[in-house]
Structures are given as C-alpha cells and as structure tokens.
N, C-alpha and C positions, 0 to 999 in steps of 0.2 A: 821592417819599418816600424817605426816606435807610432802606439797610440797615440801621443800625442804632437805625431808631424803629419796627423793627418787631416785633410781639410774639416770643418763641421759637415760637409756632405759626406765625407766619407765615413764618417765617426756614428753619425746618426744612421747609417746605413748600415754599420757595423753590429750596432749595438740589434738593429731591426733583421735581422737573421738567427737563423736555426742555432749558432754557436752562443754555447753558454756565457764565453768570457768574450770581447767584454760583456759586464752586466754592473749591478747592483753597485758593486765596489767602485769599480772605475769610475760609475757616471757620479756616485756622491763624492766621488775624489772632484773631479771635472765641477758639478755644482760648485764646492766646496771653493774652488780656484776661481771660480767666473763670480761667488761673491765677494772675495778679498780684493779682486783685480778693479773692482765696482766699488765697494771701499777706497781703494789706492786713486780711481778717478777723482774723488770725493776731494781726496788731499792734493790732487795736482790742481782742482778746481778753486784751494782755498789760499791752501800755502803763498802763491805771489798776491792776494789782495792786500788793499791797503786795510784793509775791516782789520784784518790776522794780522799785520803787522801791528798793529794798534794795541796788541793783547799786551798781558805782561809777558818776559820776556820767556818767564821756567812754564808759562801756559804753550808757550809757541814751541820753546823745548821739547817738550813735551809731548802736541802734537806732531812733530815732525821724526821724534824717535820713531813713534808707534808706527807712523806710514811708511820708513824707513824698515821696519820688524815684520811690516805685511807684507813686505817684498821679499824677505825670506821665507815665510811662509810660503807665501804662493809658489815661490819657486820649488820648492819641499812638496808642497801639492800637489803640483803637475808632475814629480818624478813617481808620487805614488799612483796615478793613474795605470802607471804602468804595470809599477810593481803589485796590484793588487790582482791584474790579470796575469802576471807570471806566476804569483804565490798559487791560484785557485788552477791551473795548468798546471805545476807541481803536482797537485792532487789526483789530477785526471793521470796523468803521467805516472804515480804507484799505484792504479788502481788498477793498471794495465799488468801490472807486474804477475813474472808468473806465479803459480800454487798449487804446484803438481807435487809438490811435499812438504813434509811441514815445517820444514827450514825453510820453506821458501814460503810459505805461507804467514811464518814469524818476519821477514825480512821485508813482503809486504807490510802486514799491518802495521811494522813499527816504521815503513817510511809513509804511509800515510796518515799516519799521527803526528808524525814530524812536518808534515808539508803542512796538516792541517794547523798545525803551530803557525806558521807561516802566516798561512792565508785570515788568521785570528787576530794576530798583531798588527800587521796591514792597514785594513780600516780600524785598528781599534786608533793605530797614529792616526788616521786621516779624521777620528771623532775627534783626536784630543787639539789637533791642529786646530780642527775648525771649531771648539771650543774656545781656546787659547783667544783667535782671533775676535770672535764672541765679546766675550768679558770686555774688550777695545773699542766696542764701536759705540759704548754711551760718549766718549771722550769723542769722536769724530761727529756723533751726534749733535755732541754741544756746542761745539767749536766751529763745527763744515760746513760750506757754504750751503745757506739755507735754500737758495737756487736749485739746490740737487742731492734735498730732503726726500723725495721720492725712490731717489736710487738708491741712499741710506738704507730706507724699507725692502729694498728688491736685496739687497746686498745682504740683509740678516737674513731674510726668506729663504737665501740661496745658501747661504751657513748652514744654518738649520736645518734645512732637508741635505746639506750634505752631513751632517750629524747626526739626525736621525738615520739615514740610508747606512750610514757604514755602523752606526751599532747593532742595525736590523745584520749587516753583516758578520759580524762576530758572534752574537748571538747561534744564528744558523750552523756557526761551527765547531763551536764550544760542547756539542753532544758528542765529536769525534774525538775530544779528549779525557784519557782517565783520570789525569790528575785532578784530583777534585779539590783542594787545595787553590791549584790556578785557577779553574772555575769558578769558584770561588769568589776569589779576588776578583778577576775581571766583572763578574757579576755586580757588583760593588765598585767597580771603577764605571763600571758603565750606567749603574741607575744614577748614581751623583751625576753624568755629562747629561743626561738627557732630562734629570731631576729641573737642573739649574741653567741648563739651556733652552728650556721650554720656557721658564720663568726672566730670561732674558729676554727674549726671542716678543714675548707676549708686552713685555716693556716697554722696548723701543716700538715696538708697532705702535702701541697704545699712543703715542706718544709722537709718532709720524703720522698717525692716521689726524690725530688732535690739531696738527699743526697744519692740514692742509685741507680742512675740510671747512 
C-alpha cells in the first residue's frame, strides 16, 4: 500500500514508529503538497469572483496558468512522498548485502553509493519543486482573494519547511558519495534553494503578517 493512500491517522502513526522510513523526506514531500494544494484553494477561492474578473485579461491569464502548473506540481509531490521512502529502503537494502569477500564487499559498497544517488536526488526534486512553487506565490499573493490571505501564509510556511526538510535531506547523504565533483554541485544547488527561499518565504510573511494585523 502506497504512503500516500493512507488515511492521515495512519500516516502520522507511521511516521511515530520505530521504522526509519517514512521520515524526513516524505513528511517535507507531504508539507511541501499540503502547501501547494492551500495555494490551489487560494485560486479556486479567486478565480469565479467578479473582483478577478475585473482584472486585465493577460493579469487573469496569468493567474490561472500558475494555479493550473500547481496542480502538476502537487501532483509530482505526492508521487515523491513515496519515492523518497523507496530511494532511502534501497539503502537499507545494500547494506544488507553480503561481505564475506572482497567482491562482494566491492558489490556492496558500490550499490550503496548508487542507492545513495538515489535517495540524494529525491528531496533534492522535492527542494526544487517546492522552490519552483515558491517564486509563484507573490503572483497569488497579489491577485487572491484577500479573504484567504491567512492561508497564503500557512501555504508558504508549509513550502518552506518542505524545502528546508528535504535539503536537510540531501545534505545527510551527500557524505555517502565520492564524487566530489557532484557534491559539489549539489552543494551549490542547494545553498542558492534555501539562500532565496528563505528570502521569499520572509517576504510574503512580511507582508501577510502586514495585512492582517
């Protein structure tokens, strides 16, 4: 049964057990989806008023692409829930492996560096995802019903710690690989997501907090 056909009683009761996976990865995949899907409210809330119709027509275009691109997202979200707890099981699964000689101890390590590949790219999608969606929600900020500027807030909040949570992920895994090269890189993909999602993130609060207080 897939993590995510499970009730939230069961999910949260999942996560509150002895077993490692799900963990970490999954639940900022899961954040990551429960803010977009709180965003996507945002735009069912807007899109039929007469306020939104009123706009110019490439303003309405516009928001309606975006709320239309966070529905792919989301949906890409909740398949990584899964996938982050299969990638990080891969791992558990070559560390089993035998090593009662040195072929076999070669056969290990390099499938646990490959799984570890795995379980690296994972959340690094689920950072860039909930980055991606990020950068979109000054446009829903500006435009969406001001009715349901509070969820706005809740919806970046929940971005954001799934952005944070999954580069806290990749991080953790990135010592299981030699290439340093890739480490590297990702190193550098990942302080720019959390550089400039922090400074998003501090934005629109700023700025939701502004308007309803």
């Amino acid at each position: 049964m897939k993590l995510i056909d499970y009730t939230v009683h069961e999910f949260v009761k999942e996560l509150d057990s002895a077993s490692p996976a799900p963990g970490g990865g999954s639940a900022s995949a899961l954040a990551s989806a429960m803010g977009m899907a709180l965003s996507r409210m945002v735009g069912h809330l807007t899109i039929p008023k007469k306020k939104f119709k009123a706009l110019d027509d490439s303003v309405q275009d516009t928001f309606i692409e975006v709320h239309e691109v966070l529905r792919d997202f989301e949906r890409r979200t909740l398949e990584l829930i899964d996938a982050d707890t299969a990638a990080f099981n891969e791992i558990m699964k070559a560390f089993k492996m035998p090593k009662d000689s040195d072929e076999a101890k070669k056969r290990r390590k390099d499938a646990i560096e490959t799984a570890t590949y795995k379980a690296t790219e994972v959340p690094l999608e689920i950072a860039e995802v909930a980055f991606k969606v990020l950068k979109k929600m000054h446009i829903i900020l500006k435009h969406g019903n001001k009715n349901a500027i509070s969820d706005i807030g809740v919806s970046v909040l929940l971005l954001h710690a799934g952005l944070e949570g999954a580069i806290l992920n990749v991080k953790i895994n990135l010592p299981g690989i030699s290439d340093q090269a890739y480490v590297s890189e990702i190193k550098e993909r990942i302080t720019v997501l959390h550089e400039e999602g922090k400074a998003i993130k501090s934005d629109i609060l700023s700025q939701v907090h502004g308007a309803i207080e």
